[in-house]
C-alpha positions as CSV (number, residue, x, y, z in Angstrom):
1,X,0.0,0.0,0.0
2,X,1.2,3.9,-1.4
3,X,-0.3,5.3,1.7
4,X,-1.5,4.6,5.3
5,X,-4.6,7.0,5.2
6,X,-6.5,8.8,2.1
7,X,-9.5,11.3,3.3
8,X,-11.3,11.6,-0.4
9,X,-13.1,13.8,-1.8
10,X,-13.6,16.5,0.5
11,X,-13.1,20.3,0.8
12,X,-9.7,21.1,2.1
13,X,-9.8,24.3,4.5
14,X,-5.9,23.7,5.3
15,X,-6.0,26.2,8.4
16,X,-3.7,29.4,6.3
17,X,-7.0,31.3,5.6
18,X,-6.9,30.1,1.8
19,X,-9.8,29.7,-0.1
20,X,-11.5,25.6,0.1
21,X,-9.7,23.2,-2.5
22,X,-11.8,19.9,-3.8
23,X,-8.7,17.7,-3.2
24,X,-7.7,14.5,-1.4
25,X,-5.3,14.1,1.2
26,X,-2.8,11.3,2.0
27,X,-1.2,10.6,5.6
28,X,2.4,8.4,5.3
29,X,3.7,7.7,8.9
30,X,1.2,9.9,10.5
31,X,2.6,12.9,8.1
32,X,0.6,14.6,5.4
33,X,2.5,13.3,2.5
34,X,0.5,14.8,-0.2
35,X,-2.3,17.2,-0.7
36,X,-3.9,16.3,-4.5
37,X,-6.4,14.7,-6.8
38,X,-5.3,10.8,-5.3
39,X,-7.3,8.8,-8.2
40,X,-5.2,5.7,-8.5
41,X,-3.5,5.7,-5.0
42,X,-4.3,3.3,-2.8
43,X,-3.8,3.2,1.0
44,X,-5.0,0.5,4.1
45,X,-7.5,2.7,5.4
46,X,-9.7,5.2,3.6
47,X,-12.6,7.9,4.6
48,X,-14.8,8.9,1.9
49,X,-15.3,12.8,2.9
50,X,-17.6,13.9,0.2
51,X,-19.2,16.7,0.2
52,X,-17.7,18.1,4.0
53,X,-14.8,19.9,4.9
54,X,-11.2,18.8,5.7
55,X,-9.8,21.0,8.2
56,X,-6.6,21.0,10.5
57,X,-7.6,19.2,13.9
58,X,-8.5,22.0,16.7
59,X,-5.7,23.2,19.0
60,X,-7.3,23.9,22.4
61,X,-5.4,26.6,24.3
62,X,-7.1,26.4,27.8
63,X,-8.0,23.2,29.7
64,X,-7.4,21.3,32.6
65,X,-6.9,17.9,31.6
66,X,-3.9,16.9,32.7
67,X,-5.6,15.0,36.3
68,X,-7.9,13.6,33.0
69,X,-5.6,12.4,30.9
70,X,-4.0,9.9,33.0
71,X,-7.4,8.2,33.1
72,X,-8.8,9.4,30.0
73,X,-6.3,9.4,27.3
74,X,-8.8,11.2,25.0
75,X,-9.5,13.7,27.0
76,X,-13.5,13.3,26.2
77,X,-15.8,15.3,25.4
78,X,-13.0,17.4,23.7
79,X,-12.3,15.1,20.9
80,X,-15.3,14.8,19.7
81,X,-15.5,18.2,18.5
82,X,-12.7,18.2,16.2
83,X,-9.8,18.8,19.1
84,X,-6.7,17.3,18.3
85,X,-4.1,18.9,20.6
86,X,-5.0,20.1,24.4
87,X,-2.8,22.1,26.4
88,X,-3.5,21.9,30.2
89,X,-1.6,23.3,33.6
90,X,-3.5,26.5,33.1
91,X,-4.0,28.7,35.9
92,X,-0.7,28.2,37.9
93,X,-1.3,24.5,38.9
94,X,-0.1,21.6,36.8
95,X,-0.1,17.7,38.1
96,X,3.0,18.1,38.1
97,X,5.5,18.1,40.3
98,X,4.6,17.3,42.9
99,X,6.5,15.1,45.8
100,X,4.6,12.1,47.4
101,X,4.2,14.0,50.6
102,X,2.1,16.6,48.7
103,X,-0.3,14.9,46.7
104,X,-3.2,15.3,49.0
105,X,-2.2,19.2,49.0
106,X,-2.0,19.4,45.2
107,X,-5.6,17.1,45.0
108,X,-6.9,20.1,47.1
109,X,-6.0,23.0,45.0
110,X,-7.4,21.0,42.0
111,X,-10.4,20.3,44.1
112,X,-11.3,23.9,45.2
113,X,-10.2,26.0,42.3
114,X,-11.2,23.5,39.4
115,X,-14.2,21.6,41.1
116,X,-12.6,18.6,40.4
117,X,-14.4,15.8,43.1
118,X,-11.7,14.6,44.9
119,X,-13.3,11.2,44.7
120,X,-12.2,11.1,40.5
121,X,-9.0,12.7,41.3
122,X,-8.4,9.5,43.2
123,X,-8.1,7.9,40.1
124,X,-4.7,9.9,39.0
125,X,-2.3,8.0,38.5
126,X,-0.2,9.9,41.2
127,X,2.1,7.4,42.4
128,X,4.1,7.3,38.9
129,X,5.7,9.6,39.3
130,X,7.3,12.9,40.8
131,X,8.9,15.4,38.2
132,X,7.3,17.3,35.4
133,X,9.7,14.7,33.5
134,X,8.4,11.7,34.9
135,X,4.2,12.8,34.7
136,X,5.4,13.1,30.8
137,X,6.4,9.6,30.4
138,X,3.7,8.5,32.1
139,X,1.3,10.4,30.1
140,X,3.2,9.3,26.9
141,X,2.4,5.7,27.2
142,X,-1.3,6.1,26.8
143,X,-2.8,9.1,24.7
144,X,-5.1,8.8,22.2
145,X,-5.1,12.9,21.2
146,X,-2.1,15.2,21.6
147,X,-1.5,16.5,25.0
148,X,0.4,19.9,26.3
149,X,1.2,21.5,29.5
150,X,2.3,23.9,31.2
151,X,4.9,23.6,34.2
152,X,2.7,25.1,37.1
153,X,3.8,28.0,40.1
154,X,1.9,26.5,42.4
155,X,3.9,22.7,42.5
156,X,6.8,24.6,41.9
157,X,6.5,26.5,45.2
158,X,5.2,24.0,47.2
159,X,8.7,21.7,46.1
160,X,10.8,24.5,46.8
161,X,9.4,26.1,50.2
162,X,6.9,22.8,51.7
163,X,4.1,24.3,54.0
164,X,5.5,27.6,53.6
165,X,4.7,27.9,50.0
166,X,1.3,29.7,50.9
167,X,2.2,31.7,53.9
168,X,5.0,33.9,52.8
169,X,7.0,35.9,50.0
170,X,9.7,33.4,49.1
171,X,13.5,34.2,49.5
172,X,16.3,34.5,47.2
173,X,17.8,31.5,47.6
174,X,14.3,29.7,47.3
175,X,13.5,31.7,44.4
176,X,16.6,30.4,42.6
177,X,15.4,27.3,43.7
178,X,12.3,27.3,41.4
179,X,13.7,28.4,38.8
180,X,16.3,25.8,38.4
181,X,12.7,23.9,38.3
182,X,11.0,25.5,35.7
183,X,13.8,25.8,33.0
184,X,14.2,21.5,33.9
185,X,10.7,21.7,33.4
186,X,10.5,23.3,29.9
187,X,14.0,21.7,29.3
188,X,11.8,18.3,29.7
189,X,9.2,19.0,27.3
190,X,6.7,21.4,29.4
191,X,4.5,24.0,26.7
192,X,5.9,26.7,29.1
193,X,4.9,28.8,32.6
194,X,1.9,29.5,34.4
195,X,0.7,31.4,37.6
196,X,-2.1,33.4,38.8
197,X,-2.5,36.1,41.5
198,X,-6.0,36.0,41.1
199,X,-8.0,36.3,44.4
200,X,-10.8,33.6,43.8
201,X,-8.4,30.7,44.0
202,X,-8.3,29.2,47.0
203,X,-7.4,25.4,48.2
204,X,-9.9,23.3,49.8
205,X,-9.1,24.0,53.1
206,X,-9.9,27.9,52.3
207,X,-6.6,29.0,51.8
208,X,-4.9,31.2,49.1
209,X,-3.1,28.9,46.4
210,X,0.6,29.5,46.6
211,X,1.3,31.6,43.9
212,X,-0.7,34.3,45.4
213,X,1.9,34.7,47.4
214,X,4.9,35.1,44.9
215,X,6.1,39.2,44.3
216,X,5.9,40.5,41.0
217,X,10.6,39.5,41.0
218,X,9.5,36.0,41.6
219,X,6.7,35.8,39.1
220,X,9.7,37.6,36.4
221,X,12.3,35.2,37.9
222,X,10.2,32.2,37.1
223,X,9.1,33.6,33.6
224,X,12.6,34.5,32.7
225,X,13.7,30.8,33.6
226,X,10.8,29.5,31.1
227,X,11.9,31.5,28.2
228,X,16.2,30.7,28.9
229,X,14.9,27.0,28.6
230,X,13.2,27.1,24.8
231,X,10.2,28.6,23.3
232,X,6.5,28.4,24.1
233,X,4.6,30.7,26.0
234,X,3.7,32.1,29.5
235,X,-0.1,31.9,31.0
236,X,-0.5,34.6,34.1
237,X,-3.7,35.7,35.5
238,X,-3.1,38.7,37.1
239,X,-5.8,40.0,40.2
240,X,-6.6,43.1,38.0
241,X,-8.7,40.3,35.7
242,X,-11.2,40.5,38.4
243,X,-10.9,44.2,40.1
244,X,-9.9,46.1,36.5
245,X,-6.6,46.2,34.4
246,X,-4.9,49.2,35.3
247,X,-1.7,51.1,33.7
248,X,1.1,49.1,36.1
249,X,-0.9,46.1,35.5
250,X,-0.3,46.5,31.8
251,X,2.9,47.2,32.5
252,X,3.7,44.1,34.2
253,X,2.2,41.7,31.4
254,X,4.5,44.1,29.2
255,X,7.6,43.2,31.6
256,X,6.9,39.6,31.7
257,X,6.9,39.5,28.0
258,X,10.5,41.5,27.8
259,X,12.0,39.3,30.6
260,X,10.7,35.9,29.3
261,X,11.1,36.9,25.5
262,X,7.7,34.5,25.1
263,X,4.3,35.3,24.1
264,X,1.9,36.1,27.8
265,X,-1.7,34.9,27.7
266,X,-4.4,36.2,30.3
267,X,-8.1,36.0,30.7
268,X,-10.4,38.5,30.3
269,X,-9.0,41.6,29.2
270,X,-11.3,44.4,28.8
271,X,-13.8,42.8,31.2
272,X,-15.4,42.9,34.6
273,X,-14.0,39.4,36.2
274,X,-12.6,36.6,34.0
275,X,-15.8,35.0,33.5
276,X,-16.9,38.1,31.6
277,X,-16.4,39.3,28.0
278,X,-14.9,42.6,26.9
279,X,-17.5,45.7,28.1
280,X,-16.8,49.2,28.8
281,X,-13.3,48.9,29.6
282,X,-12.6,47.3,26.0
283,X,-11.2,50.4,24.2
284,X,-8.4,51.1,26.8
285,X,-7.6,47.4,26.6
286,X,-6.9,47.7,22.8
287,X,-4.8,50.9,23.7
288,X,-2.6,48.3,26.2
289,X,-2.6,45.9,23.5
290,X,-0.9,48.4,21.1
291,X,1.1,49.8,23.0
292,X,3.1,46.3,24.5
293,X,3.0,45.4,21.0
294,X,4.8,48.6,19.4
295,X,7.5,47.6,22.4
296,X,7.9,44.3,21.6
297,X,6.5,42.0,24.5
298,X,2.6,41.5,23.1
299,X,0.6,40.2,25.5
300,X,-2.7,38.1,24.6
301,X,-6.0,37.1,26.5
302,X,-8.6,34.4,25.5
303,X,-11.8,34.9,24.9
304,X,-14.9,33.0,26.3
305,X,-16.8,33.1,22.3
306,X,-19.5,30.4,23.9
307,X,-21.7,31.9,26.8
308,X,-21.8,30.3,29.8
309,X,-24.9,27.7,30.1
310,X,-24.7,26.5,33.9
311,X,-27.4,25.5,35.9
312,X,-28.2,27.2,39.3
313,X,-29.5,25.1,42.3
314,X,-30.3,26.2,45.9
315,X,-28.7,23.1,47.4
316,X,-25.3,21.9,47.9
317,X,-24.8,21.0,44.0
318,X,-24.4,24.9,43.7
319,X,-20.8,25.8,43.8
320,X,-21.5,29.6,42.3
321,X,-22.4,31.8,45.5
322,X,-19.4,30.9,47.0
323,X,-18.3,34.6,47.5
324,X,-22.2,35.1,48.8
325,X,-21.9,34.4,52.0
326,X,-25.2,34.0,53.3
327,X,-26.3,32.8,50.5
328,X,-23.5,29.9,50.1
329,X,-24.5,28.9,53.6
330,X,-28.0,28.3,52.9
331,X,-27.1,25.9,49.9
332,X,-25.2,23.8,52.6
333,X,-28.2,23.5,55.1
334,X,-30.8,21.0,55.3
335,X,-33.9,21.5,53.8
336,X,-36.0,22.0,57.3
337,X,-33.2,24.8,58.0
338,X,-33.3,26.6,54.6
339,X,-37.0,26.7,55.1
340,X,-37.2,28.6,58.1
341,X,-34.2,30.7,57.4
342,X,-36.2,32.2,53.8
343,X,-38.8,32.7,56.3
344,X,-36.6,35.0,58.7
345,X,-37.4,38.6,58.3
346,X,-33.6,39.4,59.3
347,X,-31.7,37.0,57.1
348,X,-34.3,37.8,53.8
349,X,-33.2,41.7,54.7
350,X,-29.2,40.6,54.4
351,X,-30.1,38.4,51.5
352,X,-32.1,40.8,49.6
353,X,-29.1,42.5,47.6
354,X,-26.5,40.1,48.8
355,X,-25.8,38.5,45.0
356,X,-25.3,42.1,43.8
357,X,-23.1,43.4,46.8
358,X,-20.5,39.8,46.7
359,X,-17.2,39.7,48.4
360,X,-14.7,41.7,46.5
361,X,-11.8,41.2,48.9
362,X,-10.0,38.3,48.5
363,X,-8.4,38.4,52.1
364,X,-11.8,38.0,53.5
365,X,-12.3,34.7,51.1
366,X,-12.9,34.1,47.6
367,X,-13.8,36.8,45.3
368,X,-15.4,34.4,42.3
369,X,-18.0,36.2,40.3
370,X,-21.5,35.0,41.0
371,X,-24.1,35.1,38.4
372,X,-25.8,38.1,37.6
373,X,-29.4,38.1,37.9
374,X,-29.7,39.2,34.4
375,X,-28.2,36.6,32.9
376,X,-30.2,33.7,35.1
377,X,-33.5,32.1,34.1
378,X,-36.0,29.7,35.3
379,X,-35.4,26.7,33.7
380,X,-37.8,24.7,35.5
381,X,-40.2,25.4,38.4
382,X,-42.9,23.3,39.8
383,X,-45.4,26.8,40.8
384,X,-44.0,29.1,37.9
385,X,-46.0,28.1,34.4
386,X,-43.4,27.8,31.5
387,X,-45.2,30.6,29.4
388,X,-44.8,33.2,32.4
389,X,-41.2,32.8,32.6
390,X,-39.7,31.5,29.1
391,X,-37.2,33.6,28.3
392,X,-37.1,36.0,30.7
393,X,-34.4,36.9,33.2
394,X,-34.9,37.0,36.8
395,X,-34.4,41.2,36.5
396,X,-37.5,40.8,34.4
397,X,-39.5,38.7,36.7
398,X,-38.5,40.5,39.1
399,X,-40.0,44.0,38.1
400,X,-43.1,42.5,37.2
401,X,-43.6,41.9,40.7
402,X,-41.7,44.6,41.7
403,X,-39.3,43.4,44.2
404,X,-36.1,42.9,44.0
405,X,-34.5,40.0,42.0
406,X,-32.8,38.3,45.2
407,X,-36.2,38.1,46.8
408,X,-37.8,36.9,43.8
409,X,-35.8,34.3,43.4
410,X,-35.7,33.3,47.3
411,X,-39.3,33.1,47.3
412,X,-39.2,30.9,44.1
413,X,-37.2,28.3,46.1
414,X,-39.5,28.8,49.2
415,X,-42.6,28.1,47.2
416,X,-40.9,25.3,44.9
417,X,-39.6,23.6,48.2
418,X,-36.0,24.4,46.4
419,X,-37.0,22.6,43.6
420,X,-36.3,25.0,41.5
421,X,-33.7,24.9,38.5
422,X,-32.3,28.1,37.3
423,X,-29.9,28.4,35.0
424,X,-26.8,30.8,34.2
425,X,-26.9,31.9,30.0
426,X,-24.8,34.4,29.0
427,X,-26.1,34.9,25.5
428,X,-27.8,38.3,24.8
429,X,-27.3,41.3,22.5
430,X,-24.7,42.6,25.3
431,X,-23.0,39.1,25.6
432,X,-23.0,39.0,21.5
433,X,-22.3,42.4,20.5
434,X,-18.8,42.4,22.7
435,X,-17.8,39.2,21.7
436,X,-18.0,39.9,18.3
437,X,-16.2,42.9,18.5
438,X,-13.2,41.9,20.3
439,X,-12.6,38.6,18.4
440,X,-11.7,40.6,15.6
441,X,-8.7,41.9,17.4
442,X,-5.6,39.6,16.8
443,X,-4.4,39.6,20.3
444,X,-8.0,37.9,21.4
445,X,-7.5,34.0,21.2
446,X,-11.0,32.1,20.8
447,X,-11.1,29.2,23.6
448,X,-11.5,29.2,27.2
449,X,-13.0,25.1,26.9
450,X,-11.6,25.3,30.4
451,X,-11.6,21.2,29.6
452,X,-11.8,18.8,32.2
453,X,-12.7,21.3,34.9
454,X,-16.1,22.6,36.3
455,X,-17.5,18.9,35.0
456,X,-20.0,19.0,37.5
457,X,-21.5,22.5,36.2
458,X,-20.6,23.0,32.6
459,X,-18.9,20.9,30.5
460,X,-17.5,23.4,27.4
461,X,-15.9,21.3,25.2
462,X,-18.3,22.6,22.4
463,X,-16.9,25.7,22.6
464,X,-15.6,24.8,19.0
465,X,-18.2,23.7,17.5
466,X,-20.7,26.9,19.2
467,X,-17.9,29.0,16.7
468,X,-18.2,27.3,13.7
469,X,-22.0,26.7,14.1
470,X,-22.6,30.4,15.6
471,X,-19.7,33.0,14.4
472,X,-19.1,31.4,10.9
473,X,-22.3,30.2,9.9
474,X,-25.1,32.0,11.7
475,X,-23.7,35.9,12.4
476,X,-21.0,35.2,9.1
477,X,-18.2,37.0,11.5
478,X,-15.5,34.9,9.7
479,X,-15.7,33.4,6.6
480,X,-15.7,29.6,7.2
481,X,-11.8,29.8,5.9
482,X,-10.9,32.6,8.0
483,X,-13.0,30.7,11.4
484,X,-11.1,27.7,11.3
485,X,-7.6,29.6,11.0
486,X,-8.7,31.0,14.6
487,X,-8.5,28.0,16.3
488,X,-6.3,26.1,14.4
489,X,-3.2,27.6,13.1
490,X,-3.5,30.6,15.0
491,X,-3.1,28.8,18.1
492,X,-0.8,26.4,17.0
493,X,1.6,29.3,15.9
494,X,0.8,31.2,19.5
495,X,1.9,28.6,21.4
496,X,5.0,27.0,19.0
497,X,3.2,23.9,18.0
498,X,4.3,24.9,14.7
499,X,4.1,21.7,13.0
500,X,0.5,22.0,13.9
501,X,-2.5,23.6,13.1
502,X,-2.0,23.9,9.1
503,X,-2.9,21.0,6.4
504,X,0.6,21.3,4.9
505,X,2.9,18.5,3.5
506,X,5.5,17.1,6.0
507,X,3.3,18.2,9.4
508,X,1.5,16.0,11.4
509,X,-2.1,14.9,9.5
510,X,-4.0,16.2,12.7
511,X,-7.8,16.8,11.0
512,X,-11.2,17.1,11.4
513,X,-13.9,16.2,9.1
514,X,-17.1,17.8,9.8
515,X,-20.0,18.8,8.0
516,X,-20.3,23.2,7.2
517,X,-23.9,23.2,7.5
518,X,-24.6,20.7,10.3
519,X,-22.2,21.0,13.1
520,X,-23.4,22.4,16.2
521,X,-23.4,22.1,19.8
522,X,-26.6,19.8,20.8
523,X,-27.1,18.7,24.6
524,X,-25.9,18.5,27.9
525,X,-26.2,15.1,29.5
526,X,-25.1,13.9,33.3
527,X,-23.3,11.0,33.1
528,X,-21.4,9.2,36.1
529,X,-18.5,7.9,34.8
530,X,-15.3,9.6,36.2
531,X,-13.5,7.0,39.0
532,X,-15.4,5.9,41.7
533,X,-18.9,6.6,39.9
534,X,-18.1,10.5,40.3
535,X,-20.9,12.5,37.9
536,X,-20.2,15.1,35.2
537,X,-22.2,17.1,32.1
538,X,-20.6,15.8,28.8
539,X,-21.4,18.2,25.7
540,X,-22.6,16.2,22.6
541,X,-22.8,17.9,19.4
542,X,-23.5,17.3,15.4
543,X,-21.5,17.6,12.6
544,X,-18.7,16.1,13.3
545,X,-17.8,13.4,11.4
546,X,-13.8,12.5,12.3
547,X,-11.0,13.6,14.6
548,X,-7.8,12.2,13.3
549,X,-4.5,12.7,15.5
550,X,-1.2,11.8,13.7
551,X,-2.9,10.4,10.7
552,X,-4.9,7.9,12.6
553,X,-8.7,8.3,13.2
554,X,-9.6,8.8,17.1
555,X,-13.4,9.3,16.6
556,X,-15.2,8.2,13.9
557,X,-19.2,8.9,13.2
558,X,-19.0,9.8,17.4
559,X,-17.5,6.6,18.2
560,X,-13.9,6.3,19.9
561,X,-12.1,4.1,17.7
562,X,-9.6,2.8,20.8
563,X,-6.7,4.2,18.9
564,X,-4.0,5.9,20.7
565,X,-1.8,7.7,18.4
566,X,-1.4,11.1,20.5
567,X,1.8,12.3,21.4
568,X,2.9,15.0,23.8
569,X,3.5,18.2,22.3
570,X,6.4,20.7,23.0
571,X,6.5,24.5,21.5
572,X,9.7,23.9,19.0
């Protein structure tokens, strides 16, 4: 046989922004050999693509798989919407390193700030290994897509300064210490560096994560380290994501970039809290923008371009009032005590606007954004009729009754006996109108799947297809050529996979087939099958026909094919 793999007859969109070619393409050795008319060629396996598009497989800049993978080497639901390569040890944390003595502390940072049940992270394969060298190999020997991570602050503090690591600025010596850990790190194969100071990550025992702790000359030590080791990039989320970017904030992303010499990606830029999209602070973000990159060190942020769809309970499920605090007490009560506290004129008057008026300072706890009462609905209620509240937000309902939306919604609950299910949407003209304005900007990267995290709220592995069914095809912001270019090759090139990302001869045939007019985000479903039974939402969607990694299909028709060709990927 000429060839190990021939996709035939479909539309090539090879990732550069070209126009759509009617040609075939051939995989030798998990390569792209040749991009042609292939009549006559023959190969052991073939897919018959007619009439759908070819495109490079998806390069997902934001997740959080790297607990996942070593239980999941497909890092599901991600592959099957066209991902080919993740990249996870977002935030400052990675799973590695991390000594033996510290696994339970590490299992408890992922716990808190990731909502990851520390039931399923029992199932990591923690005892393997140590280093950010040995996780690697371990990870290695079983993927089935292409896997990426960053060396994380957090580990690399607790190594270095033990118990200290969240109590205290660290010293020289110690500094130096980490380092000499991060450039072994990237030395070893790690996509880069990543920290946050941001003041809504907290452990599971209710304390700040290390790198909170870390001064702006340890955060540039660290960074500098990354970029003497090799390429790739550095991921900071600085606390002015959530209080507002200000001139020395800029600044320091600028700083980082000059130190390090590599590419910085935050979250959020231009926005109230991460979990937002660009708003009124958007223009003096682009000025920031311009200005780091006339001098040399740009800076990045992604950008959520899928709206948030998480649902909203008023019992312990509900992990989103957590910087309410009478409100995240009540979801922890019984039902007899949450009752008869709704019923309390005293604790309904320090309710009442409570949602609106969160904790802002993260030395008094977490400062995660709750959901806005605009943007929550009634999904279902047992005493509201569907017709009186389709559509509408809680604001809405709220003025109809005229009271305020935290006591419409607390007598809801009261009168449902807390049956009710709200749920937190995003998507309006507000939501829309900034998110198509700021994805035009090239220093915006479209992503955020935040993969393998959150399970038990959101799972947003369809981020990618929500683009491709809403930005290209629906609202025609990018031509379909131009949209997958966004998340493929511009990605790719970002972060130094750059023999990713593009259908080219010689790079590795990472694809996905899907059909233009079809694909599209389609349900949530609960499923419990994470170790130990532990429960998640999976995201299913249509349209997707193949996920190929290294010239081998993965998922086929939405069916893993038990393949496991992935690799792990290093910025070269």
């Amino acid at each position: 046989m000429e060839y190990d793999l021939i996709v035939r007859n479909g539309y090539v969109v090879d990732g550069t922004g070209l126009p759509r070619r009617r040609v075939d393409v051939a995989v030798k050795d998990g390569k792209i050999a040749r991009i042609a008319r292939m009549d006559g060629a023959s190969a052991r396996e073939e897919i018959d693509a007619k009439g759908r598009i070819v495109a490079p497989g998806i390069v997902d800049a934001h997740t959080h798989y790297d607990p996942q993978i070593t239980f999941d080497p497909y890092a599901t639901m991600s592959c099957y919407h066209g991902v080919t390569t993740v990249l996870a040890g977002n935030c400052g944390f990675s799973a590695a390193p991390v000594k033996a003595e510290d696994r339970t502390f590490i299992q408890g940072v992922f716990a808190k700030v990731e909502d990851m049940d520390p039931i399923a992270l029992s199932g990591v394969a923690w005892d393997k290994y140590e280093t950010f060298e040995e996780f690697l190999a371990v990870v290695r020997s079983d993927l089935g897509i292409n896997f990426a991570c960053y060396v994380g602050h957090s580990n690399v503090r607790r190594w270095v300064m033990g118990e200290a690591c969240n109590q205290r600025e660290a010293t020289p010596d110690e500094i130096a210490g980490m380092a000499a850990i991060v450039e072994e790190a990237v030395r070893a194969g790690a996509a880069g560096f990543s920290s946050s100071s941001l003041g809504t990550q907290n452990d599971i025992w209710g304390r700040p994560v290390p790198s909170r702790f870390a001064s702006h000359d340890e955060i540039l030590a660290l960074a500098e380290a990354a970029g003497r080791a090799g390429t790739g990039t550095i991921c900071y989320l600085p606390e002015a994501t959530v209080s507002g970017m200000k001139d020395e904030d800029n600044e320091f992303l600028t700083e980082i970039g000059r130190r390090s010499g590599l590419p910085v990606i935050i979250q959020g830029l231009g926005a109230a809290s991460k979990v937002d999209v660009p708003g009124d602070a958007w223009d003096a973000a682009v000025i920031a923008l311009d200005k780091a990159t006339e001098e040399g060190a740009p800076f990045y942020s992604m950008l959520i371009a899928r709206p948030f769809d998480r649902p909203v309970r008023f019992d312990d499920t509900n992990k989103h009032w957590q910087a309410v605090a009478t409100w995240d007490a009540m979801t922890k009560m019984s039902l007899e005590e949450r009752r008869a506290l709704l019923k309390d004129p005293e604790a309904r008057e320090e309710m009442r606007h409570a949602v609106e008026n969160q904790n802002t300072d993260a030395s008094k706890g977490t400062t995660l954004p709750a959901p806005k009462w605009p943007v929550v609905f009634v999904q279902e209620s047992p005493t509201l009729p569907f017709e009186q509240h389709q559509g509408r937000s809680i604001v809405e309902l709220a003025e109809e009754k005229g009271v305020a939306p935290g006591d419409f919604a607390l007598d809801l609950a009261l009168a449902d006996d807390f049956e009710t299910h709200l749920r937190w949407r995003m998507d309006g003209p507000e939501w829309s109108n900034s998110v198509k304005k700021a994805q035009l900007d090239a220093r915006m990267l479209i992503g955020t799947s935040d993969g393998g995290a959150h399970l038990a709220k959101d799972d947003q592995s369809d981020w990618s297809t929500y683009f491709l069914a809403t930005w290209v095809r629906e609202r025609q912001v990018w031509s379909l050529e131009d949209g997958v270019r966004q998340i493929t090759h511009v990605p790719a090139a970002l972060l130094g996979f750059h023999d990713r990302g593009t259908l080219q001869v010689g790079k590795w045939a990472d694809m996905m087939i899907f059909d233009a007019e079809e694909i599209a985000p389609v349900r949530k479903e609960f499923v419990h099958d994470l170790p130990g039974g532990v429960g998640r939402y999976k995201a299913f969607g249509k349209g997707v026909y193949a996920t190929i990694v290294n010239g081998q299909p993965i998922v086929l028709d939405g069916e893993l094919t038990g393949r496991k060709p992935g690799m792990v990927v290093a910025p070269s």
